[in-house]
N, C-alpha and C positions, 0 to 999 in steps of 0.2 A: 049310710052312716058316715059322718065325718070323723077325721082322725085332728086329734088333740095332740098339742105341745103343751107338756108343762114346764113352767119356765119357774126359775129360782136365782135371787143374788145372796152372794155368802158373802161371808169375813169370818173365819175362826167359827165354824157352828160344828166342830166335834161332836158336840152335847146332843145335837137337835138333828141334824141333816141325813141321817140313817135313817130317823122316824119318817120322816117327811115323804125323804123318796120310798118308804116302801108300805105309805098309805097311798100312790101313786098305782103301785101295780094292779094292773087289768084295767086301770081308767087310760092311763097319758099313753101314747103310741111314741111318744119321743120324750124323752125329758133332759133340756139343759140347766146346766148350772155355770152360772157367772159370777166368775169366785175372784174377788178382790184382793189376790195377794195373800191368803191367810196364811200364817205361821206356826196353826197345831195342823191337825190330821185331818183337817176337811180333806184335803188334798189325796190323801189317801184314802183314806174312806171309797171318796167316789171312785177310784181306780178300780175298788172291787164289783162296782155296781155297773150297771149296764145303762150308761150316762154316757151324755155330751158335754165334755170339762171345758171351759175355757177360761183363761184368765185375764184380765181387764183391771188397771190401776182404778180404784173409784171416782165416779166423777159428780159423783153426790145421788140421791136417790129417783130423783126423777131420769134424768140421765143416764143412770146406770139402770134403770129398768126399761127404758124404749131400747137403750143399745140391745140389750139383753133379748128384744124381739125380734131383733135383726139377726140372730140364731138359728131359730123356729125355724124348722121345715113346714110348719104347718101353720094355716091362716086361723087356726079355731086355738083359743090361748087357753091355758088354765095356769093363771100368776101364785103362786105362792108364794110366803117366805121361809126361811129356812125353821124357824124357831112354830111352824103349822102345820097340821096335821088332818087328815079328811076323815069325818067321822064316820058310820058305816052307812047313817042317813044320807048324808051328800051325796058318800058314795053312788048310792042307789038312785038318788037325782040326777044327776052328770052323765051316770049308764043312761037314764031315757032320752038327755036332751042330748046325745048322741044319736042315737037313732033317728033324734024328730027335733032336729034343730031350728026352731024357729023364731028365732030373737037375734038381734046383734049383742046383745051383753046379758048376762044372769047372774042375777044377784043374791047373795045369801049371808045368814048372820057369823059372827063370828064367837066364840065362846071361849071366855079365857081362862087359863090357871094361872092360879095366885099362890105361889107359898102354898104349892100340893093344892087348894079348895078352886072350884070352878064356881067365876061367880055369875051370878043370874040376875043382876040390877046393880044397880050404882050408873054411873056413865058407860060404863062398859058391856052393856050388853041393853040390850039386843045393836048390836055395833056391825052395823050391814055395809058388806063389803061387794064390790064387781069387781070378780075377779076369774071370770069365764067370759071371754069375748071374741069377736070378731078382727084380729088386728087391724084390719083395713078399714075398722069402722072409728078410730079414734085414738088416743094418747097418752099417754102417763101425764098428769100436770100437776101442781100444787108447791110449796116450798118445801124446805130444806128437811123437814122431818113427816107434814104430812099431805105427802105423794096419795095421786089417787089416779085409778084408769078412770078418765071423763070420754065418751061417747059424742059423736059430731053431732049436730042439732038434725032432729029429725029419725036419728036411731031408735031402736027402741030395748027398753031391758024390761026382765020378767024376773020373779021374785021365783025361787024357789027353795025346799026345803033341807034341811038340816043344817048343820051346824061347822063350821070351820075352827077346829080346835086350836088353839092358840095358846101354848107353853111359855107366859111371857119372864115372870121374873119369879126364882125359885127360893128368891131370902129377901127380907127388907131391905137388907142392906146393897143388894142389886138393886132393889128398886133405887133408891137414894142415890147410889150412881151412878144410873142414868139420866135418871132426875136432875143431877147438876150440871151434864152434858148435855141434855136436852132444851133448860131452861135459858142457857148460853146461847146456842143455836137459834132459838126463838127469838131472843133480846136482840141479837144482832141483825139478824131478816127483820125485823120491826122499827130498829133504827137504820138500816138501810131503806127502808119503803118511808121514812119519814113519818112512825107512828110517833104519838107523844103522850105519854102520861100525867095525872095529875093524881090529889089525895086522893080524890073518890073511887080511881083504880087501887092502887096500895090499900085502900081501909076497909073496901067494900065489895070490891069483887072478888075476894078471896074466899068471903063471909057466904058470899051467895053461891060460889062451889060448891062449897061443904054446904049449901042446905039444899041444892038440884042435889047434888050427889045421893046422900045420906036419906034425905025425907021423902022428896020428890019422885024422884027413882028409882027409892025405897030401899037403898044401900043395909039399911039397918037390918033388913031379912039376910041377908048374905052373912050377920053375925060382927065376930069380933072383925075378921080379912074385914067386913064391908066398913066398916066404921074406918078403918086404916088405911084404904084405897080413899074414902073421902079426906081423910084428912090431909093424907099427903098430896092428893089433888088440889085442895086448898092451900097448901103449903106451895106448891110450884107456882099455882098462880099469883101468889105475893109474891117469890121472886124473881118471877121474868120478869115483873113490874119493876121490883129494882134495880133490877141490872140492866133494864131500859133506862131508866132512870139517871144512872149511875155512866152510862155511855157518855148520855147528853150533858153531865155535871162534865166528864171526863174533857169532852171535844170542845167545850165551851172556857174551859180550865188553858187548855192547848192554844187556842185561837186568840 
C-alpha cells in the first residue's frame, strides 16, 4: 500500500478548508497546507486539525503549487484545493488505488456547486481533473489562472470513478467578481504572449460560448443556474477580448 500526501494552497478559505481536510480523513497519510498569508481563520482552523501548516508569500498558481510538493513526505500526491471536497465515490476509488497503485497519474471528474445546485452540463462538467499522482513523474504547468499537473511524456494515467465536489461560487455576485479578476489576469497573459484580437473575436466568439455552453452541452437541463453559467460565460469571454483589446489601444496610445 503506498501512502498519500494530500496537498492544499489557501488564501483566506475559512469558508471551505474544514470541509476539505476532513473529506481527507482515512485517505491522506499526511496532509499539508500552503497557506498564502491569509488574514481570517484559515490560520487557525488548521491549528486545530492534525496538519502540516506552512506559510509561503504567493508566487502565483503554478509556482505556488510545485512549491507546495516540495512539502510532501510522500511521492504518491493527492492535489486539492481548498474550496474541494472528496465525494464518498472517489473516496472509495483512491482506497483501491492505494493498495494497487498502478499508474503514474488518476484522473477523475470534477462536479461543481453553483449557488447551492450541482451542475451536470454546460462546460463545467464532466471537467476531469489529475489530481492523484506520482510527483516524480511530472509538473504543475499552465498560466496564471489555469494551472494543471501535466505528466512527462511516456507516463501513463487512468481514469477513474467518482466525483471531486467542487463548492465554487455561493452568490452571482461572487461569481461576477471574480469574473472581473479573472478576465484581467487572462487579458494581460494574452498580451504578454503577444495574442491579438480582431471583430470576429469581440462579435462572435462570445455568441458561440453561450451556444457550446447552453445547447451543445445541454446547459439548458441544469435549469435556470444552467442558462446563467452560459451566459456569464459568454459575458467573460467578450471581455477578456476587450481588455485585450483595450491593452493594445492603451500601449499604442503610450508609444
Amino acid at each position: 500500500m503506498v501512502q498519500i500526501s494530500a496537498v492544499i494552497i489557501t488564501l483566506n478559505e475559512e469558508a471551505n478548508i474544514n470541509r476539505c481536510i476532513k473529506s481527507l480523513e482515512g485517505i491522506a497519510d499526511e496532509i499539508v497546507v500552503l497557506d498564502s498569508l491569509s488574514t481570517d481563520r484559515t490560520r487557525e482552523i488548521c491549528a486545530g486539525l492534525n496538519i502540516k501548516f506552512i506559510e509561503q508569500p504567493f508566487l502565483g498558481y503554478v509556482e505556488q503549487k510545485n512549491k507546495a510538493l516540495e512539502y510532501a513526505s510522500y511521492n504518491h500526491i493527492l492535489s486539492l484545493d481548498a474550496d474541494e471536497a472528496l465525494s464518498t465515490e472517489l473516496r472509495q476509488s483512491i482506497l483501491k488505488v492505494k493498495v494497487n497503485w498502478n499508474a503514474d497519474g488518476y484522473v477523475f471528474n470534477r462536479l461543481t456547486n453553483y449557488c447551492g445546485k450541482w451542475i451536470h452540463h454546460t462546460d463545467w462538467y464532466p471537467d476531469k481533473k489529475l489530481r492523484l499522482f506520482d510527483k516524480r513523474k511530472g509538473l504543475w504547468t499552465g498560466n496564471s489562472i489555469h494551472e494543471q499537473y501535466t505528466l512527462q511524456q511516456g507516463y501513463k494515467k487512468v481514469f477513474i470513478k467518482g466525483d471531486l465536489l467542487h463548492y465554487s461560487f455561493p452568490s452571482i455576485d461572487h461569481h461576477l467578481d471574480v469574473l472581473k479578476k479573472f478576465t484581467t489576469m487572462v487579458a494581460d497573459e494574452n498580451y504578454q504572449r503577444g495574442k491579438k484580437v480582431n471583430l470576429f473575436y469581440i462579435l462572435l466568439k462570445p455568441i458561440w460560448k453561450f451556444i457550446k455552453s447552453y445547447i451543445i452541452r445541454l446547459g439548458f437541463l441544469d435549469g435556470y443556474y444552467g442558462y446563467v453559467i452560459a451566459r456569464i460565460s459568454a459575458h467573460a469571454t467578450f471581455i477578456k477580448y476587450i481588455k485585450l483589446r483595450e491593452l493594445y489601444k492603451y500601449s499604442s496610445s503610450v508609444d
